[in-house]
C-alpha positions in Angstrom: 9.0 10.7 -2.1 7.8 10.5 -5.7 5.5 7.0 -5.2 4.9 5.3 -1.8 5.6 2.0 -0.8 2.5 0.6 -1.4 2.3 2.2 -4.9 2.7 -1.5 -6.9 0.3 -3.2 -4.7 -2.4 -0.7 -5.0 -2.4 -0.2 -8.6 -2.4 -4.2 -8.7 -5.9 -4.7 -6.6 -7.4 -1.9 -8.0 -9.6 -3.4 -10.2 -11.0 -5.4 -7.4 -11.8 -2.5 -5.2 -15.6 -0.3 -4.9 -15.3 3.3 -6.1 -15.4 4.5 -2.6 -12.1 2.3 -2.2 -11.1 3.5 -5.5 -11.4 7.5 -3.9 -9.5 6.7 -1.4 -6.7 4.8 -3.4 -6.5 7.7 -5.8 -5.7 9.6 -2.8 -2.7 7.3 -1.2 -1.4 7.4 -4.2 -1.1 10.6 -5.0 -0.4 12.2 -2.1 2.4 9.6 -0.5 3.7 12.9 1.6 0.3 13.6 3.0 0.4 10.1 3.9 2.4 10.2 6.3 2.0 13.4 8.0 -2.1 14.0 7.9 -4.4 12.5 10.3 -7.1 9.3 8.9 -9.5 11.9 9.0 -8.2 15.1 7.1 -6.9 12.5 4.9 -10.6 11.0 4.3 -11.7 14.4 4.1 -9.9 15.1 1.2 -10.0 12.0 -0.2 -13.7 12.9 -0.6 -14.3 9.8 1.5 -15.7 8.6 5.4 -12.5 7.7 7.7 -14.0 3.8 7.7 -13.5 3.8 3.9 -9.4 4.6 4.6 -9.6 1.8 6.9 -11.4 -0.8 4.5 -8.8 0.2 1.9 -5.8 -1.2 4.3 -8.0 -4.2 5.1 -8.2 -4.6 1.4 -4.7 -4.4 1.0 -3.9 -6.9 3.7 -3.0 -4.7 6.6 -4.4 -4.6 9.8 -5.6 -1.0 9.9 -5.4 2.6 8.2 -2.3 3.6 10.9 -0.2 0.6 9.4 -0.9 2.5 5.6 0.5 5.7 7.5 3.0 4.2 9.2 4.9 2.2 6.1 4.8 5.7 4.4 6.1 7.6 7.5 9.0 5.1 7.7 9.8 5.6 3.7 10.1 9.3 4.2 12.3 9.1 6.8 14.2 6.5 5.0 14.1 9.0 1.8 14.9 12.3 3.5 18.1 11.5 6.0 20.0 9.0 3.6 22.2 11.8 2.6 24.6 9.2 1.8 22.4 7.2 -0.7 22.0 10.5 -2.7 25.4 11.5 -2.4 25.8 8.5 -4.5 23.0 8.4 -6.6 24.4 12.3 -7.8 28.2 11.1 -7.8 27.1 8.6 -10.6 24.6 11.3 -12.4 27.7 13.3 -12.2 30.2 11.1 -13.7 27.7 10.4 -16.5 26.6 13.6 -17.5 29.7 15.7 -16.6 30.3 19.0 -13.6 28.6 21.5 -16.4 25.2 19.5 -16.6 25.2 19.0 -13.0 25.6 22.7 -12.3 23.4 23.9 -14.9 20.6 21.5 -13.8 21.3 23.4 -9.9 20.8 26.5 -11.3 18.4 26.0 -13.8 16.1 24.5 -11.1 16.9 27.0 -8.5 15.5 29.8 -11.1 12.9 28.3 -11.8 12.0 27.8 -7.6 12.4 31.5 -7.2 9.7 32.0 -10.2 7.0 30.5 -8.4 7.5 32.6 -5.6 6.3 35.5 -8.0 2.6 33.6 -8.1 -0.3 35.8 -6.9 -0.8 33.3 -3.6 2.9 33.5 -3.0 3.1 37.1 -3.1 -0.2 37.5 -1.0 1.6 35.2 2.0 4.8 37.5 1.5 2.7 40.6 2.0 0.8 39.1 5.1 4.1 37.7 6.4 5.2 41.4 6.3 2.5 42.9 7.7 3.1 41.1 10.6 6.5 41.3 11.2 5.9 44.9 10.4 3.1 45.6 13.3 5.2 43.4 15.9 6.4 44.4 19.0 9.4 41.7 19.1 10.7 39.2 16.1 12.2 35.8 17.0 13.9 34.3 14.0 14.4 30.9 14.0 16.5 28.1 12.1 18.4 25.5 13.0 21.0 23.7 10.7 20.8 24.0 6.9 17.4 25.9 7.6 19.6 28.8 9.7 21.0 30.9 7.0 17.7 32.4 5.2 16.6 32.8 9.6 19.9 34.4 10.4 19.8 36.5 6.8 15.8 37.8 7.3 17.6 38.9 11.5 20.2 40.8 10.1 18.0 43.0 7.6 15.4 43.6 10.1 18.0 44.9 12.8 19.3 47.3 10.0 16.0 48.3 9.2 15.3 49.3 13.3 13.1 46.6 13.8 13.7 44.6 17.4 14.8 41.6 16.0 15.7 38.5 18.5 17.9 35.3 16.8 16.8 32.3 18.4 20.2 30.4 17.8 20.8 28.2 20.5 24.5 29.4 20.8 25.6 28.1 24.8 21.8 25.8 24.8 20.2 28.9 26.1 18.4 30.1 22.7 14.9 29.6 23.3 15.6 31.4 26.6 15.2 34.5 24.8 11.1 33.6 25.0 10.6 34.2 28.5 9.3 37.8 28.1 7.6 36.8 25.0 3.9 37.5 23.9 0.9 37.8 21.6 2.5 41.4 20.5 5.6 39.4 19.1 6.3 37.0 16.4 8.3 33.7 15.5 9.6 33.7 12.2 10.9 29.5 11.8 12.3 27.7 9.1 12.3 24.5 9.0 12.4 21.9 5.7 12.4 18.2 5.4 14.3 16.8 7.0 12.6 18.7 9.9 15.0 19.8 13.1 13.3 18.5 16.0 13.9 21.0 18.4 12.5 23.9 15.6 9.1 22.4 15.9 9.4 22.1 19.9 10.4 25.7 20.2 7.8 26.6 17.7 5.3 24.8 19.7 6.1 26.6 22.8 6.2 29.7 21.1 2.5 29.0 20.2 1.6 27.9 23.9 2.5 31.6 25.4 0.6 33.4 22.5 3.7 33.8 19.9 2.3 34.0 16.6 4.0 31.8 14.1 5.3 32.8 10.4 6.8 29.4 9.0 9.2 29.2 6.1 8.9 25.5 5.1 8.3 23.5 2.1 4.7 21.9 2.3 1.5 23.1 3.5 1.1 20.1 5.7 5.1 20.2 7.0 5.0 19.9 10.7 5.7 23.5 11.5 2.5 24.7 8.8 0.5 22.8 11.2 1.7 25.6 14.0 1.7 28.6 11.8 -0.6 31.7 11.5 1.5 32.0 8.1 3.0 29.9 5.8 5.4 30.8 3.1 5.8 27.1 0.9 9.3 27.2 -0.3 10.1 24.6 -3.0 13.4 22.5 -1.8 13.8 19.6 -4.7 17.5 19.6 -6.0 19.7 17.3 -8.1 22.3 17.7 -5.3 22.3 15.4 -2.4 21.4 18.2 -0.5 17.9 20.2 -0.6 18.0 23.8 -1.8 17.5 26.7 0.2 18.3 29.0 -2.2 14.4 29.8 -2.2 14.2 30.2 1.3 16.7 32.7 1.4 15.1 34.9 -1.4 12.3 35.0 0.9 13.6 36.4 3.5 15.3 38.8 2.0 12.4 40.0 0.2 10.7 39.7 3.6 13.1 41.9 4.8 12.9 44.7 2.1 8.8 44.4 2.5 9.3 45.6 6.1 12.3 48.3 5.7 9.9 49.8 2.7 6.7 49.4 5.2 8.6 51.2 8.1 9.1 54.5 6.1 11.2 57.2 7.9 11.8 54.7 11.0 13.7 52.5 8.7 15.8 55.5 7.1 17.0 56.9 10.3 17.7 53.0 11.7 19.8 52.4 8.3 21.2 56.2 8.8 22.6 55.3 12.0 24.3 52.4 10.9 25.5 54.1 8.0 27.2 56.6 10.7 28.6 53.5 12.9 30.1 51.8 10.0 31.9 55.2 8.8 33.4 55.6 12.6 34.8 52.0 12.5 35.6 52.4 9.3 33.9 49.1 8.8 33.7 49.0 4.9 36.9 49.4 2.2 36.5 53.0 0.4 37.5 51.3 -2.9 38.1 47.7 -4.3 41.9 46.3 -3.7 44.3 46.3 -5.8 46.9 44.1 -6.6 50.5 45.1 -6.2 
């Protein structure tokens, strides 16, 4: 949601408003995400401003009170995030204008440039905490439920080759989160979840937290629902010029999540991988050389 729904009226009455309304203004419009997801208070705090000033600003604007502000954004978001459909279309004309090449150079383009800024100093430092922990736990849920499954099944895989005790949390039969029962504060959740958010993530997440699980997330804002749960957060950017959002960077996470670990686990990795290794050559599980055609 690049501008919120009140974005033209604001800018309109601006002129009329204090500088404390002004602060707050400022804020609403520049953070139409946090809008909608923050509490009146956190978002007065950083607004720089008391809560009453965020509810004087919706008075000034005509509206009943601060929660009808939050609401009107909450509704655009949800409006903006599950209309699949309207993007499809909005892309399908891009696409016809443009041409396939742009389209897939723009997805790519933008995708490497999302997996650049995971190499930032306060990305790497959340990756290296993230491993840490997932490192020193006992247990490892992994968790991710529709397009958000992939990077959680992916970041399972690697750590179940690497030795770790890795649980997948994937709700095959209804009975995923069953796996919990035995859980505790010597395990970890590992979650990924990005707008739009899957419901029944943040629930199980939430539980998780309730019997002492500590929670890595792998979303795509500080203030995303599952963040607001987490011990960790690794912000993965999502924006794409498909109709779809990209996961692409959540997937590089957790496979560099999953080398972090495997390289932190030393010789307990080597003989986990050296095992599989001597499985895969019993089933003969891999081809000896590529195929050729007849």
């Amino acid at each position: 949601m690049q501008n919120g729904p009140l974005a033209d009226q604001i800018v309109q009455a601006f002129d009329t408003m204090s500088e404390q309304l002004r602060a707050a203004a400022r804020y609403v419009l520049n953070q139409p995400r946090e809008v909608a997801l923050l509490s009146m208070r956190e978002q007065a705090r950083q607004a720089g401003v008391q809560p009453a000033t965020m509810t004087r600003l919706a008075k000034h604007l005509g509206l009943a009170g601060y929660e009808d502000i939050r609401q009107l954004h909450a509704d655009a978001m949800r409006g903006d995030v599950t209309g699949f459909a309207g993007r499809v279309g909005a892309q399908a004309k891009s696409q016809k204008l443009k041409g396939d090449q742009v389209l897939a150079a723009d997805m790519l383009g933008g995708i490497a440039a999302q997996v650049g800024q995971l190499s930032q100093p306060q990305s790497l430092e959340m990756l290296v905490e993230a491993a840490r922990r997932l490192g020193a736990a006992r247990r490892i849920y992994c968790l991710g439920l529709r397009s958000s499954h992939s990077p959680a099944w992916h970041l399972h895989y690697i750590l179940s080759l690497a030795g770790k005790h890795s649980i997948m949390l994937d709700a095959v039969g209804g009975i995923g989160a069953d796996a919990l029962g035995s859980a505790s504060g010597e395990d970890v959740m590992v979650a990924v979840s990005v707008l739009p958010y899957t419901r029944q993530t943040i629930e199980i997440a939430d539980y998780a937290g309730e019997v002492g699980v500590p929670l890595i997330a792998i979303t795509d804002s500080l203030v995303a629902p599952l963040a607001q749960l987490a011990a960790c957060t690794l912000v993965v950017p999502t924006e794409s010029p498909s109709f779809l959002h990209a996961m692409s960077p959540a997937f590089v996470v957790a496979e560099v999540l999953g080398a972090l670990v495997a390289g932190q686990a030393g010789d307990a990795a080597g003989a986990a991988l050296a095992a599989v290794d001597r499985q895969s050559a019993a089933l003969n599980t891999h081809l000896k050389t590529r195929m050729k055609r007849p």
